[in-house]
C-alpha positions in Angstrom: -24.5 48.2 63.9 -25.2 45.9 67.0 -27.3 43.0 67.5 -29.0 41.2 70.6 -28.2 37.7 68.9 -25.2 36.5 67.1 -25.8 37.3 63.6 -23.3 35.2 60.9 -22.2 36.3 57.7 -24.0 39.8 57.6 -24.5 41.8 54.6 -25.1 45.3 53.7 -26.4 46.0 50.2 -27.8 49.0 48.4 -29.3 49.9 44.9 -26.7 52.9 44.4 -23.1 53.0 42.5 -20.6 51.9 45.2 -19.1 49.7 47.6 -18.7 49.6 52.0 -15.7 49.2 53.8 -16.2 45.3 54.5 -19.1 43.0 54.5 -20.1 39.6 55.3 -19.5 40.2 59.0 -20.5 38.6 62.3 -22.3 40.4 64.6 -21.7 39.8 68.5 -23.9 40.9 71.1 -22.4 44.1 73.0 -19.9 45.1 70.0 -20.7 47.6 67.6 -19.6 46.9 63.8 -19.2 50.0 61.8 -19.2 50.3 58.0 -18.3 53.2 55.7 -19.6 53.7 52.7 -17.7 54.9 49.3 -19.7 56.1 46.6 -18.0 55.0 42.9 -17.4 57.9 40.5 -17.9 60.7 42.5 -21.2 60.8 42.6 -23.0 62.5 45.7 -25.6 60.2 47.6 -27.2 62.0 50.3 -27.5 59.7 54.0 -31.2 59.6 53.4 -31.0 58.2 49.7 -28.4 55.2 51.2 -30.6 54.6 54.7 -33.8 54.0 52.0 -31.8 52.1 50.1 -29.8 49.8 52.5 -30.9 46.3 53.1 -28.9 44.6 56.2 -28.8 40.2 55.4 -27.4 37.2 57.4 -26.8 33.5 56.8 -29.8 32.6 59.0 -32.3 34.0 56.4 -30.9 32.1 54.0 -32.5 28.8 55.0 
């Protein structure tokens, strides 16, 4: 992930059985953040199924 902004407390979330490497991150302009995700009980999720699914969030869209 990068950003053109600073972007506090980031978030990755998706509607499938698993977890990613870390989240609730801070974005900085010209750094890339990567996260890996690990899905729970073996179950196959194609990167299609987890790109539809993924929602990105930060603390400034929580006011």
């Amino acid at each position: 992930m990068t950003t053109d902004a600073p972007a506090l407390f980031v978030t990755a979330t998706v509607d499938l059985p698993g977890y990613f490497s870390d989240n609730a991150i801070t974005l900085l302009p010209g750094r890339t953040a990567k996260l890996r995700f690990t899905a729970r009980h073996g179950n196959k999720i194609s990167a299609k199924k987890l790109a539809s699914s993924l929602k990105l969030r930060n603390l400034a869209e929580t006011f």
